[in-house]
C-alpha positions, 0 to 999 in steps of 0.5 A: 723384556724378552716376550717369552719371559715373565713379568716382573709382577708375574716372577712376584713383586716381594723380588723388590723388597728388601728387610731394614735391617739387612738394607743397614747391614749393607750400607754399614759394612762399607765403612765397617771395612775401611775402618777395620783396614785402620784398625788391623793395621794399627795391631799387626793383623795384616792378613785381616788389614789386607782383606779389607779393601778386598772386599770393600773394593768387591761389595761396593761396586758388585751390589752396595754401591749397585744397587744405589747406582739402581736405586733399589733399596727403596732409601729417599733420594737425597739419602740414596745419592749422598750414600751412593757418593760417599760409598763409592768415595770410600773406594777412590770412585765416583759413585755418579760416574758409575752411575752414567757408565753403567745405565749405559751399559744397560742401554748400549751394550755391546755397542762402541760406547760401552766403556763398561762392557768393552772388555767382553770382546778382549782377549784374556789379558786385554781385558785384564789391561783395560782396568787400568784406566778404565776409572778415568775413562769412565769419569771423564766420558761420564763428566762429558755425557752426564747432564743432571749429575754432573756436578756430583761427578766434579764433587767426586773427581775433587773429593778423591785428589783431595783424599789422596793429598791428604794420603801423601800429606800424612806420611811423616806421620802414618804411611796407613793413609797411602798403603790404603790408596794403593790397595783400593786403587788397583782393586778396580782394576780387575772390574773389566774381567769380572763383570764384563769379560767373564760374564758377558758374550759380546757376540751374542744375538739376542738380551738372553746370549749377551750375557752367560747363565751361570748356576751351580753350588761351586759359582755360588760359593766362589762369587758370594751369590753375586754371579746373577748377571742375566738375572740382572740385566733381565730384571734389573729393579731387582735389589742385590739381596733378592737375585738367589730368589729371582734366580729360583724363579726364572730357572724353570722359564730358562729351561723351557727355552733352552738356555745352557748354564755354565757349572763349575764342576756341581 
């Protein structure tokens, strides 16, 4: 931790805590999402069908599936790995290779070992080209790396060829199961831009420029409260639900040292 910022038990330790009910909201919303992709489709409401694996895709990986990589919900650990599996599963992804992946982004960036962050250094459209395969590059380097999780990982890799077969295996039948695969599929391949190139600063000397600060109503708004990187990285025991709140807290410790923000126009 950068010595000029607070503790965490100085910004306040109620940062940690999260109500039951919004930590069931969220853990429920992934399959409410999966599900109801089924259930428009079946009655014709595209638009709503399509929406679904959008905000699956940007939920899971961006704070649900986030903070159980964490473990910050405070749920038992055997509940909290289960849940981090079958969520990201949800989504065609090994929660336990996201896991590997992005501790060591935590650790390394923006080292060379950094699948999770590389992107930071690309230009525009290398960072866009690199979530093509960024899944499997990270669940094979995580099947390599990982000790203590590795069998959840081979669990993960099976499960998601066996859900695809599953997919192409009912197509006399429902084309949904594939339609399905083919919108979750792509709807990681946008996570190096979004949570590597755009807020991250690979050329940045210090915890505090690696990675921008973003504030503002507009941001807000068009990222859901989710551009809190900084925040995160700085504090990341802190749930997903709780990074508005650390936000408010550390503005007044980021002015006094200087620190711009970036704003979409207010």
């Amino acid at each position: 931790m950068n010595e000029a910022l607070p503790t965490l038990n100085e910004l306040g330790r109620d940062l940690l805590h999260v109500s039951r009910w919004a930590v069931y909201i969220s853990l429920g919303f992934p399959f409410v999402l999966t599900l109801g992709f089924f259930i428009f489709s079946l009655v014709g409401w595209w638009f709503m069908a399509l929406l679904c694996p959008v905000l699956l895709s940007f939920f899971t990986y961006a704070s649900i599936s986030h903070d159980l990589v964490h473990r910050t919900l405070g749920l038992p650990k055997a509940l909290n790995e289960a849940l981090l599996s079958v969520i990201e599963l949800l989504a065609l992804r090994s929660g336990h290779a996201y896991r590997a992946s992005h501790f060591l982004h935590h650790a390394k960036f923006p080292s060379g070992d950094d699948l999770e962050g590389a992107a930071s250094g690309m230009s525009f459209f290398q960072a866009l080209a690199d979530g093509f395969t960024l899944q499997f590059r990270i669940w094979f380097h995580a099947l390599r790396m990982s000790k203590n999780d590795r069998l959840w990982i081979v669990w993960e890799g099976a499960a998601i060829l066996v859900l695809l077969g599953l997919g192409l295996a009912a197509i006399p039948w429902t084309v949904l199961p594939v339609l399905y695969c083919g919108l979750v599929i792509p709807g990681s391949w946008i996570y190096p831009f979004m949570t590597s190139w755009v807020p991250h600063d690979a050329s940045g000397t210090s915890e505090l420029t690696q990675t921008r600060l973003f504030r503002g109503q507009v941001v807000r708004f068009l990222a859901i409260e989710h551009l809190y990187h900084l925040e995160h990285h700085l504090y990341p025991q802190v749930p997903h639900h709780r990074w508005p709140d650390l936000a408010k807290r550390l503005d007044p410790h980021f002015q006094k040292l200087g620190l711009p923000s970036i704003k979409l126009w207010f």
